[in-house]
C-alpha positions as CSV (number, residue, x, y, z in Angstrom):
1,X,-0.2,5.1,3.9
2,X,-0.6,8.8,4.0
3,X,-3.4,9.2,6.4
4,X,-4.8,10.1,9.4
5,X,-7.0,7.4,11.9
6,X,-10.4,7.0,10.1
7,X,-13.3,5.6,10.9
8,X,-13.8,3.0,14.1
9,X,-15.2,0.4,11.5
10,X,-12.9,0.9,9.3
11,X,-10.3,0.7,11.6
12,X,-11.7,-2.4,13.2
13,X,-11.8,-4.1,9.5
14,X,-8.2,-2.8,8.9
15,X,-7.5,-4.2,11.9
16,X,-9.3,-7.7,11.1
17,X,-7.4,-7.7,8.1
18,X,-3.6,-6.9,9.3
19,X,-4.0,-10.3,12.0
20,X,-5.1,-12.2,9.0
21,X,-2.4,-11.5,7.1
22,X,0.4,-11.8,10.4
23,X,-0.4,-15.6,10.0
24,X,1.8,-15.6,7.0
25,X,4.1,-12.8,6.8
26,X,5.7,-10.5,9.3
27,X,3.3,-7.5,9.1
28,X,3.3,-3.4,9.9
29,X,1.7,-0.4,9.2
30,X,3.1,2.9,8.9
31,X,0.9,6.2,8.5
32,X,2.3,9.1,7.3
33,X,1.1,12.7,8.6
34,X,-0.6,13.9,5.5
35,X,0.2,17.5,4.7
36,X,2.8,17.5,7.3
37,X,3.8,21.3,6.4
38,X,0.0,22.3,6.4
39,X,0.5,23.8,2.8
40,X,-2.5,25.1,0.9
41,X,-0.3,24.1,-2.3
42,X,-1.8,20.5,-3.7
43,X,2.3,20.3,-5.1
44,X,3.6,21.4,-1.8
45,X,1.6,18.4,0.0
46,X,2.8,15.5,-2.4
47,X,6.3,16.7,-1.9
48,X,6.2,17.0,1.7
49,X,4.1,13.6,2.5
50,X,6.7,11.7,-0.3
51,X,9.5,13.0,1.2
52,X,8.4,11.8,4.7
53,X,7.2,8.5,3.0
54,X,10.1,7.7,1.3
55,X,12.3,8.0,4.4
56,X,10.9,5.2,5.8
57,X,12.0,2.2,2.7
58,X,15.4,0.8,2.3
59,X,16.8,0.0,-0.2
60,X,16.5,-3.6,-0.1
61,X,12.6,-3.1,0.1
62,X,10.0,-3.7,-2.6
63,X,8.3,-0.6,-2.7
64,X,4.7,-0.8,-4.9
65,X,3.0,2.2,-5.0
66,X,-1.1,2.4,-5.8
67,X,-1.5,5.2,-7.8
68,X,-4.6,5.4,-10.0
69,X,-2.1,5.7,-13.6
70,X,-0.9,2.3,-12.1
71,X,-0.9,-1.0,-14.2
72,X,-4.3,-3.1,-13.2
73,X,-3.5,-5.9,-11.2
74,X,-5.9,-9.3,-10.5
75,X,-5.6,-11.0,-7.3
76,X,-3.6,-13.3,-8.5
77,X,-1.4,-11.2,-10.6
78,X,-1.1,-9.4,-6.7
79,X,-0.2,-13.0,-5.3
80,X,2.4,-13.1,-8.1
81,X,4.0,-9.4,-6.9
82,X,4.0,-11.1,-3.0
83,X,5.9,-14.1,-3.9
84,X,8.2,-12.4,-6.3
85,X,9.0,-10.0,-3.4
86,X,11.1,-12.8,-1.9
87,X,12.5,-14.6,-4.8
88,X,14.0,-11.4,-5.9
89,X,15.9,-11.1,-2.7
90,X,14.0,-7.9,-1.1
91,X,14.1,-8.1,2.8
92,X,10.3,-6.6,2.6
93,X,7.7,-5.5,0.5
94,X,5.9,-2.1,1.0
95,X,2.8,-0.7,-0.7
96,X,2.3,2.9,-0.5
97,X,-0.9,4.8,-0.6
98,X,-0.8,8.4,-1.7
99,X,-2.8,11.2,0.0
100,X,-5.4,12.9,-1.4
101,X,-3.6,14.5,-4.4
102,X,-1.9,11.5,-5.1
103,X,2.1,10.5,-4.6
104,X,5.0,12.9,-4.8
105,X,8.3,12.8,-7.0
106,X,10.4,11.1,-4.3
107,X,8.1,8.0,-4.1
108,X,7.0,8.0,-7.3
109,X,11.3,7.6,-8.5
110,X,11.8,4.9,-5.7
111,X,8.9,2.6,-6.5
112,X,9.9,-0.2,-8.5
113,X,6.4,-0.9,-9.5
114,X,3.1,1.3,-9.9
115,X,-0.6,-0.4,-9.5
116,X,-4.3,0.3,-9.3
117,X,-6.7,-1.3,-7.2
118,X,-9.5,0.1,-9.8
119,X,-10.4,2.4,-12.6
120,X,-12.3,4.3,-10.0
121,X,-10.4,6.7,-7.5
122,X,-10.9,5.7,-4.0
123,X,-10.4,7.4,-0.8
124,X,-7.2,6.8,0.6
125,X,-9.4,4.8,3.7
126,X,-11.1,2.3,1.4
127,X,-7.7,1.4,-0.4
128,X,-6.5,0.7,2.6
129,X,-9.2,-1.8,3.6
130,X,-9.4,-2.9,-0.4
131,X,-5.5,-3.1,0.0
132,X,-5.2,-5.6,3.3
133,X,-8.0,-7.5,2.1
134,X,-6.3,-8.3,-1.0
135,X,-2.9,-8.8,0.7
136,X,-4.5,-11.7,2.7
137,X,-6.2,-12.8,-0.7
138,X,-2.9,-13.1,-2.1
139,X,-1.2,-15.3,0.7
140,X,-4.2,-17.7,0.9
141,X,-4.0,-18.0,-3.0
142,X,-0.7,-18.6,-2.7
143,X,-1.0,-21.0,-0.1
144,X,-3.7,-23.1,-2.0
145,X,-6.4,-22.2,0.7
146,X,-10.1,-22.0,0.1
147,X,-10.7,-18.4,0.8
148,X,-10.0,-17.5,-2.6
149,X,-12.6,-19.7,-4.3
């Protein structure tokens, strides 16, 4: 996630969130500087942060970037791109959220698949939290637990 540290309640949600989903799943978050070269240049910022981002994925990770040109996904369809993480043979799976003007060329060529989490732009803080929440979503649906429906 390109961001810096937002607000305590959202961090304490985030936070809430990245435990539940540790039940399942070895679990991390990396944030990415955004604007690490303090450029002015809307271009300049999405190359720098991708750069930086893209560093950080291997090759033999899943990378899924949220980007708001991405395919809609359902929660289930989401469930569907967690399980199929592993059956294809990637050691991880690693969603990317852009900064504020979006992802750069280097992430945007390594991602091997682009969603939305809604029609509607959100700030890179609320897809976060929209993000974990779903990613726990997905694990209990694919669990068969309740906290789906």
């Amino acid at each position: 996630c390109v961001a810096k540290s937002g607000a305590p309640a959202l961090e304490s949600l985030a936070a809430d969130y990245a435990s539940k989903i540790q039940r399942y799943c070895q679990f991390h978050e990396v944030l990415v500087k955004p604007n690490p070269k303090n450029s002015r240049n809307p271009t300049e910022q999405r190359v720098a942060e991708a750069e930086r981002a893209v560093k950080g994925v291997t090759p033999r990770e899943k990378l899924v970037i949220l980007d708001e040109r991405g395919r809609e996904v359902s929660s289930e369809q989401l469930a569907d791109i967690v399980a199929s993480a592993g059956d294809e043979g990637y050691g991880a799976l690693v969603f990317a959220i852009g900064g504020p003007f979006g992802h750069g060329p280097a992430i945007k060529e390594r991602a091997d698949d682009s969603i939305r989490l809604s029609k509607m732009v959100l700030n890179h803080q609320i897809a976060r939290l929209v993000l974990l929440e779903q990613i726990y979503r997905a694990w209990t649906i694919l669990r068969g637990e309740p906290y789906h429906h």
